[in-house]
N, C-alpha and C positions, 0 to 999 in steps of 0.2 A: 197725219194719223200716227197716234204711238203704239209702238206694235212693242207688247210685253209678256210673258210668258201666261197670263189668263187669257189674254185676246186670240192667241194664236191658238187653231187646231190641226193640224199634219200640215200645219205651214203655210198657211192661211188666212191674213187676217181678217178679222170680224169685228162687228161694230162691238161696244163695249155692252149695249143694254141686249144685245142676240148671245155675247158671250158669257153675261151671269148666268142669262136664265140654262143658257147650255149646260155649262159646267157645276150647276147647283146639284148641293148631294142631295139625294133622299131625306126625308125628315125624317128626325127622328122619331116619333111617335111609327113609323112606317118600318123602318129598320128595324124598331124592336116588336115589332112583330112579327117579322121573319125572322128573328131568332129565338120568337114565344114558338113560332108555327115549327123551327128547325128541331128543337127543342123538343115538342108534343111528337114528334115525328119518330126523334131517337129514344124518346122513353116508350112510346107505343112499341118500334120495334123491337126494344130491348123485349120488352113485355108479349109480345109475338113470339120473341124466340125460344123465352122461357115457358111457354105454354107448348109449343110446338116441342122444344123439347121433354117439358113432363108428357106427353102424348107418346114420342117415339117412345120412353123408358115405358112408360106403362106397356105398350106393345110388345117390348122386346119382353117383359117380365110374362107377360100372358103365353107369348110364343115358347119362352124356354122353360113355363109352368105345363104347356101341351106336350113340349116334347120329350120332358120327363115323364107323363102319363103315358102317352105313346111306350116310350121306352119299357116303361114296365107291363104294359099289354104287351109289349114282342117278345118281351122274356118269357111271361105267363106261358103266353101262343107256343114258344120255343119247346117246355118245358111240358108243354101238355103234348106237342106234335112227340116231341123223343118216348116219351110215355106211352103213346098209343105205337109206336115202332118195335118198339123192348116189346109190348102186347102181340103185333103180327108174327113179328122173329118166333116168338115162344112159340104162339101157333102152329109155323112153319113148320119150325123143326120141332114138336110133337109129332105133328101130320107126316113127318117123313120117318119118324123111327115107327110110326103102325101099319 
């Protein structure tokens, strides 16, 4: 029996017609379709990540659009709260010179 580097598998040898069919690659119509399928995978991904990220930025723009209105209702708030204080004070101290 000739034992040559196709025949053998971790040192073992096998017949020659059990060792083609062993050692046979994938066809290629087969391979290239796991690299159509790998392919379709990392352009969807890509395509996922650019969606997911127009998503976050729209979020972030809506959240730091709220927090600027916020911001200006607290000033408002602020601005009305001192106004009515400057009002009581005056009060006060009229009420305590009569």
């Amino acid at each position: 029996m000739c034992m040559n580097s196709s025949e053998m598998i971790t040192g073992i040898a096998i017949t020659g017609l059990y060792s083609s069919f062993r050692l046979r690659r994938p066809s290629s119509k087969r391979y290239n379709l796991r690299v159509h399928g790998l392919n379709r995978r990392r352009k969807s991904s890509k395509v996922d990540m650019e969606v997911k990220n127009l998503r976050l930025y729209i979020e972030n723009k809506t959240i730091m659009e709220e927090n600027q209105r916020l911001r200006k209702k607290a000033l408002l708030l602020h601005q009305e709260n001192q106004a009515l204080l400057s009002q009581l004070q005056n009060k006060l101290s009229s009420s305590q010179l009569n």
